[in-house]
N, C-alpha and C positions, 0 to 999 in steps of 0.2 A: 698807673705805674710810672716811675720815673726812677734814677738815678743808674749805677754803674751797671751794667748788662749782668747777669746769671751769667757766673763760671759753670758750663759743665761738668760732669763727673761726680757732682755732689747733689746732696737732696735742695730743695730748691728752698733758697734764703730771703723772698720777696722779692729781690730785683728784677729790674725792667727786663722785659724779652721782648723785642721790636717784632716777632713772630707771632706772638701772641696775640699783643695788639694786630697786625694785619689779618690772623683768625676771626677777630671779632669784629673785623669790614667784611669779609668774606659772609660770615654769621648774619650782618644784620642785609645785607645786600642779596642775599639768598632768601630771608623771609618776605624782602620789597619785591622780588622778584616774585615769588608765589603768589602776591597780590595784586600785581600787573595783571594775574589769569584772573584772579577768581573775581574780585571786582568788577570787570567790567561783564561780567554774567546778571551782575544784579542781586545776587542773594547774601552778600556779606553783610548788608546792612538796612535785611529785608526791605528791600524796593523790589517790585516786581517784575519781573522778566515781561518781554525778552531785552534783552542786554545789550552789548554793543561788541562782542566778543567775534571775531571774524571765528569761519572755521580753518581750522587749523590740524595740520598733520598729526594722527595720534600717539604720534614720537615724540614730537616737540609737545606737545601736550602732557605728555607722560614727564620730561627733564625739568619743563619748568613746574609741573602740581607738586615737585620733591622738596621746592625749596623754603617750603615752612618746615623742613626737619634743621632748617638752622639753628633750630633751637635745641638742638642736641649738642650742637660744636661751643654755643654760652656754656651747658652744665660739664662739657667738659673743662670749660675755660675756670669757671667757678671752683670746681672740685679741685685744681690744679693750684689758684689762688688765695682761696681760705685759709687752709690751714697755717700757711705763713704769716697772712695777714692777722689773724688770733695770736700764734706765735709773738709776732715785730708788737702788737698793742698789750701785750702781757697779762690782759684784765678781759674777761666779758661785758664790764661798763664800755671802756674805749673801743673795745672792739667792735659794740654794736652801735657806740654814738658813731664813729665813723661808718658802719651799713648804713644806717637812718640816714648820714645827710651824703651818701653816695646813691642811694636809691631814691628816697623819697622827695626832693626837689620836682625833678622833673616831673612826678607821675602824681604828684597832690597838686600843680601848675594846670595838670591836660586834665585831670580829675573834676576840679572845680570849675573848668572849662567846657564841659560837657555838661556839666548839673544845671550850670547855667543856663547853656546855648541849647541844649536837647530836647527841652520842653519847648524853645520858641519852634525851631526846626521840624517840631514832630520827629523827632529820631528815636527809632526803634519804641522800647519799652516804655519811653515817657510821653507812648500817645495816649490819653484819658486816665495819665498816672494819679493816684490819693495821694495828701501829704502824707499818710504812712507808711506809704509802700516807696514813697520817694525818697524819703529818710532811710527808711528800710534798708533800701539798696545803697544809697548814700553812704551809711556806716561800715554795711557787710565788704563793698568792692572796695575802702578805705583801709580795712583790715587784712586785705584778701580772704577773706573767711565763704564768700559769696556761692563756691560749689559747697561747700559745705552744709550751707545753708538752702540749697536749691534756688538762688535767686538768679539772675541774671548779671552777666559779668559786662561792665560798662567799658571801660578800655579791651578792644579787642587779643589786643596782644597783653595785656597785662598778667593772663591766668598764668604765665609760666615764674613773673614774680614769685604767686605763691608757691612754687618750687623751690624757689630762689630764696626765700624766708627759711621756709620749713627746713631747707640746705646748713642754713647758719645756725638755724638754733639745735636742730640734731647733732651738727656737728660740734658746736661750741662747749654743749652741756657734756657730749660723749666725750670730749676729749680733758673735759674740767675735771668728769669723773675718773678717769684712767690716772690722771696726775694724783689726784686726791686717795682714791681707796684700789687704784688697777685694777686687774680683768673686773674681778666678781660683782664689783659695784658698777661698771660699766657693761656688764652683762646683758642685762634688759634693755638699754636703747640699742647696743648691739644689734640686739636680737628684733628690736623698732622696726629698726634698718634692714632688715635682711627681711622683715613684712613687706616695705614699703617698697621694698625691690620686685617682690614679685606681682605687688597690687598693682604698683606705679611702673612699668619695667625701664621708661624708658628715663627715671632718675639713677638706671645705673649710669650712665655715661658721666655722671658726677663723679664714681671710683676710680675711673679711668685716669682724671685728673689725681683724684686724691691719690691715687698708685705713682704716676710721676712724679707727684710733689715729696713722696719720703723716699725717691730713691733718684739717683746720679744715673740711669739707666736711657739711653736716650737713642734713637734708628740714626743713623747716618752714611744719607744716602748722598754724596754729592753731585753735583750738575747737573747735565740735563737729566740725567736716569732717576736721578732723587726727585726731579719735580714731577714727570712723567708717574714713577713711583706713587705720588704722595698724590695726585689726580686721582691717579685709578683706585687707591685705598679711600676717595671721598667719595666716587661714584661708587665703590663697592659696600660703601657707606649708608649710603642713601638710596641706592635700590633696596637693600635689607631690610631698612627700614619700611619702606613701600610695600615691598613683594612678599617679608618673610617675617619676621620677629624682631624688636629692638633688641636680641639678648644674640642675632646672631649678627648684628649690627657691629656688638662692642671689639671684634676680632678688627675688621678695618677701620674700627674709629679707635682701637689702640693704637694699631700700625700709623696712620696717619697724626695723631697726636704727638705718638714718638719720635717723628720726621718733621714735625713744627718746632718742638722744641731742640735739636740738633741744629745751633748758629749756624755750622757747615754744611749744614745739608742743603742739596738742589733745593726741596721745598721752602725749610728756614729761609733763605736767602729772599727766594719771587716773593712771599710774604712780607720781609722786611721794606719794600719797594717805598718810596716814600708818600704817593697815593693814596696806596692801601693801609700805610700807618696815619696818615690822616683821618681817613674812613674809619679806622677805627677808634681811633681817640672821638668820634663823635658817634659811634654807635650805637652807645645807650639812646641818646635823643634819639638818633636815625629811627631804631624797634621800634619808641612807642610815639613817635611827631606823626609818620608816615603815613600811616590811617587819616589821622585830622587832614593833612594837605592835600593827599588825593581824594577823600569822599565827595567836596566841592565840583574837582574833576569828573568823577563817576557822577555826579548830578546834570553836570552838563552832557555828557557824553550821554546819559539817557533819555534826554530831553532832542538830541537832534539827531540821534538815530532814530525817534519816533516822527520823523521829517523827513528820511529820507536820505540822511549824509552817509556815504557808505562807511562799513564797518572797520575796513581794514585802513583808511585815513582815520574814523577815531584814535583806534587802538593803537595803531601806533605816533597819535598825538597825546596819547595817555600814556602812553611809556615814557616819548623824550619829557613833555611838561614836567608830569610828574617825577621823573626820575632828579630834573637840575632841581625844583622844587622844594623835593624831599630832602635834597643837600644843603639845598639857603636855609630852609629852615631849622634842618638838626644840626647845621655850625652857627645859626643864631642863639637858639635852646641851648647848646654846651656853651657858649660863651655868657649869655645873661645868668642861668639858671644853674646850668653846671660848675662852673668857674665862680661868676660873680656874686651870685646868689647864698650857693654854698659857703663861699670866705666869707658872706656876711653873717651870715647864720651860724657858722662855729665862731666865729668871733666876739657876736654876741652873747652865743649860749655861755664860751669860758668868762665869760667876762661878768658874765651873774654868778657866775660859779665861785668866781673868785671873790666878786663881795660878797657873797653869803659866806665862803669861810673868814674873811676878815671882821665879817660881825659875829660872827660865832666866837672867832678868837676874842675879842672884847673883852 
């Protein structure tokens, strides 16, 4: 996102919200954070216990296993952004050639990087893999199609992608159809949608956005009360999700989305911090880099806790490494792949485009 900030009071026109982005530091720094626990347990990437995981208060235990529901504050983030971005590209071609080279950069880089390296490694599922069960997987986790198929998903983080697909083309088709024939012919994906809610529950918080995004409606809470405010609406957030149902979740993940997006508000504001707008401008790499650079570390860390080094020096040589790490790496990934990658790759793609219709014209 870039250029003149979101005027409030109006339904939302794709401009930059400096909130949003530091949601999506917040997002991806809450799923690194869930994996600072569970990795050094040993079971994220079947290695066998016992792990290196000190013991720990089951308070603190309980704050940080919440923080892979960050993947609930992306579908709200998504749900809030699409429909404009459809909107500003006026076509479903443009629309999706921009998804394709905002998405798939990074994650065909760490893809091909795994098919490679997985078999030397013996990691996971490519211990005494066939070529056809490697292709297999190969295609299906390429497509995200891989639950569907019952295979094995090779990017850990990657299943929520399929979310993240299935989000645009739902929406894209639903909204093509409303323009073209309204309600009746839009009826049945409608109706998709309101299945997939209650299969899936927790892609409602993709409405959530899509609710702000058509309307000027926004919480404004200023100062400290708004940020205090906009905390407690993310821990009321995320216990729901833990303790109780994603559908009774969607009450403080509106309240709290409502209060990111208000520039004046206490929370808008800590959001906008210039850190956390960093963090997020490289959050997509952050999600899915952060697995590759700490499994090396969970390999060490269980190879000398079987020696004897006590726990709680690992684990929290596992948090600091890992944490500066996981930064070098996903501000290297946005800048090669994100950035320079992608300008090469649309530049190229228009650029066939454009002699294929100058030889057509002929």
């Amino acid at each position: 996102m870039s250029g003149t900030p979101h005027q409030p009071g109006v339904a939302y026109d794709g401009s930059f919200v400096p909130s949003v982005q530091g949601l999506r530091g917040i997002a991806a720094l809450s799923v690194l954070m869930d994996h600072f626990y569970d990795m050094p347990k040993g079971g994220m990437y079947d290695i066998p216990d016992p792990g290196f995981l000190p013991p720990l208060w089951p308070w603190l235990q309980s704050v940080i296993n919440v923080g892979g529901h960050g993947v609930e504050l992306f579908f709200m983030i998504s749900g809030f952004l699409i429909p404009a971005s459809l909107v500003r590209h006026g076509s479903l071609p443009r629309f999706f050639f921009d998804r394709v080279l905002r998405i798939m950069p990074v994650f065909v880089v760490l893809h091909l990087a795994l098919f490679a390296i997985g078999p030397i490694v013996g990691y996971k599922f490519f211990r005494g893999i066939d070529l056809t069960s490697y292709l297999g997987i190969f295609a299906a986790n390429l497509f995200f199609v891989q639950d569907a198929l019952g295979l094995p998903i090779a990017q850990q983080n990657a299943w929520t992608l399929t979310y993240e697909w299935a989000f645009y083309i739902w929406f894209a088709v639903a909204f093509s159809m409303l323009r073209i024939g309204g309600k009746m012919l839009a009826a049945p994906l409608i109706l998709l949608g309101v299945a997939c809610l209650l299969h899936w529950p927790i892609t409602a918080f993709f409405c959530i956005g899509m609710l702000y995004s058509a309307t000027g409606f926004r919480i404004r809470i200023p100062g400290r009360m708004g940020l205090i405010a906009g905390l407690a609406c993310g821990a009321a957030m995320y216990a729901s999700l833990v303790l109780f149902h994603p559908f009774v979740a969607l009450l403080p993940g509106f309240l709290l989305f409502g209060m990111v997006l208000a520039p004046d508000s206490g929370l808008g504001r800590a959001l906008s911090a210039p850190a956390l707008q960093y963090v997020g401008r490289i959050s997509y790499s952050l999600y899915l880099v952060h697995p590759f650079v700490l499994f090396p570390l969970q390999v060490i860390g269980l190879k000398l806790v079987a020696v004897g080094v006590d726990r709680w020096l690992l684990w929290t040589a596992f948090i600091g490494i890992g944490l500066v790490m996981s930064l070098v790496a996903s501000a290297i990934s946005y800048e090669l792949i994100e950035v320079r990658l992608r300008r090469l790759l649309d530049s190229a793609i228009r650029g066939m485009l454009f002699r294929r219709q100058i030889e057509q014209s002929v």
